[in-house]
N, C-alpha and C positions, 0 to 999 in steps of 0.2 A: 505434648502433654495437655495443653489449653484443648486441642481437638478431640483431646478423649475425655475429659472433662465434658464440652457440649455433647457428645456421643452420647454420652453416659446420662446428661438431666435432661435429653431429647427421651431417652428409652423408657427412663421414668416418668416423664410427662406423658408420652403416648401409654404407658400402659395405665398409669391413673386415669387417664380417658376412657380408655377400654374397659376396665373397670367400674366405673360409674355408668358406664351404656350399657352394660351387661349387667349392672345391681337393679338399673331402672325398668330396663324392659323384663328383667324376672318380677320385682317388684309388681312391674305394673301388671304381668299376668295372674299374681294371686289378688289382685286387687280384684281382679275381674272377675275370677272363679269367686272369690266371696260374696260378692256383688249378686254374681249368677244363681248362687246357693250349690257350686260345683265343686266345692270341697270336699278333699276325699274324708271317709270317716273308717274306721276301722271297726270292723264288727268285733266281738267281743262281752264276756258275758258281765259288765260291770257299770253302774253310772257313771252314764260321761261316755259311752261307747255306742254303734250299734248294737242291738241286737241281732244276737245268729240268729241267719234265716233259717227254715226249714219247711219240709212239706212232709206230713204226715198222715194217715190214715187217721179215720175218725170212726166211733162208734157206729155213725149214720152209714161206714159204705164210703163215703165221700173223701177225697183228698184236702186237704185244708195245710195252705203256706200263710205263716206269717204277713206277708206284702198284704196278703186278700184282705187282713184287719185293719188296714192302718189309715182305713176314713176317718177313725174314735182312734184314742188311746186304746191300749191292749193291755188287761191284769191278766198275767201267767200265770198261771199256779201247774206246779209238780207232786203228784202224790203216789199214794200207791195206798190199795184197800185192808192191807193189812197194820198200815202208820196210826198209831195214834192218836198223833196230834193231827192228823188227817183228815179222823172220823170226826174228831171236835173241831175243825176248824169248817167242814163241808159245807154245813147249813149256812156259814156267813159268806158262801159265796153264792150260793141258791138267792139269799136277801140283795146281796150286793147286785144278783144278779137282775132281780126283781125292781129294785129301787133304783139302780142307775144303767141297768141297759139300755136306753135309749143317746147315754153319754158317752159309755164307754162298754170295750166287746169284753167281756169273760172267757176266757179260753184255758183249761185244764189239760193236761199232760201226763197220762196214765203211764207207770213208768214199767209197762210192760215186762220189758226184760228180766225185772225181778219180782214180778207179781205175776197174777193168773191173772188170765183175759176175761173169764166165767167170772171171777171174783170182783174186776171192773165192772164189767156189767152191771152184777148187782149191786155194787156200791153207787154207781150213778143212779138206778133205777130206784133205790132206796130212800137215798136224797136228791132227787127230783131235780138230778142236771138238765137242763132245757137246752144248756148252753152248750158250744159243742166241747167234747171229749175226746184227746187225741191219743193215740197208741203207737209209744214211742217202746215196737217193739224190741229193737237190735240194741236201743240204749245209746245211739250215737245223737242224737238231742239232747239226752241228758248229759254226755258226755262235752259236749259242743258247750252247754251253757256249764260248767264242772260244779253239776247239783252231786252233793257228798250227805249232806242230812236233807231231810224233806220233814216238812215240804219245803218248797223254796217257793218265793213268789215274785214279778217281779213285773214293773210298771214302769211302760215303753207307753212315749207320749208319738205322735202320728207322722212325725219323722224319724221313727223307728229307733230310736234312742231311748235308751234304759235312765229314766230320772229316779229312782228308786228301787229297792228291794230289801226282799226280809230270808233269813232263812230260821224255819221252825213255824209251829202254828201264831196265826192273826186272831187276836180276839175281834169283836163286831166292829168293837171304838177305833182301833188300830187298822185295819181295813178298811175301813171307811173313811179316817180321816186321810190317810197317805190316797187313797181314792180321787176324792174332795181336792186333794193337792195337786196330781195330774190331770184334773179333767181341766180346775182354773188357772195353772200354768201353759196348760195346752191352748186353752181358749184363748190368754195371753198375748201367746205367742205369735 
């Protein structure tokens, strides 16, 4: 009986060893990945998350992926030229685009699959998008970020993480200052 007794607080001594070696060097490997900035992150269309990548066609001809923006911060905007709050929100992203493109990139998101392509056109051309204009025509971008009203906007600071978003139209003030907030969070950082 005494022998199975030590048997017995030997098995448990050994495995709380094994244990502690096995919490340490797990431990000590996320220590490193954090260290590294080798953490995984999970894409996902909400703050606190990556943003979904994608690669989509652009007004210009060109192909344009998310990764290509992320020297600046990146303001998304989803719309479509028949929205409303779309046509009133357009010109403050022409200003935004004016007064802080050199800080951060403007990227729009024509939401194709349920608007006309002729009708994008002119809506860009009308308010003097400079910026590029993407044509998400199959809908699976909008589907990827689950844009339901538009616009939807949404402010991804340069490690591709979404610090912000709105959905519905920005007035100038509200644009600007959420703006204002990831370019000096980003610089920050």
């Amino acid at each position: 009986m005494k022998k199975s007794i030590q048997i017995f607080l030997f098995s448990i001594f050994f495995l709380l060893i094994g244990f502690t070696i096995y919490s340490q060097l797990f431990s000590n490997q996320n220590d490193e990945k954090r260290a590294s900035g080798q953490t995984e992150q999970k894409e996902y269309p909400d703050i606190g998350y990556l943003a979904p990548s994608f690669s989509l066609k652009g007004l210009d001809g060109k192909t344009h992926e998310l990764k290509d923006y992320l020297d600046k911060p990146v303001v998304l905007n989803f719309w479509a030229s028949w929205c409303p709050p779309c046509i009133e929100e357009a010109p403050n992203f022409v200003k935004l685009h004016n007064e802080y493109g050199k800080n951060v990139h403007v990227l729009t998101v024509n939401l194709t699959s349920i608007d006309d392509l002729q009708a994008a056109k002119i809506f860009a051309e009308e308010f003097g998008f400079v910026f590029p204009v993407l044509l998400d025509e199959d809908g699976s971008v909008a589907k990827r970020y689950h844009i339901k009203p538009i616009p939807a906007t949404f402010f991804i600071n340069q490690e591709g993480t979404i610090v912000d978003g709105a959905y519905g139209g920005l007035t100038w003030s509200d644009l600007e200052s959420r703006t204002k907030e990831l370019i000096q969070t980003d610089s920050s950082a």
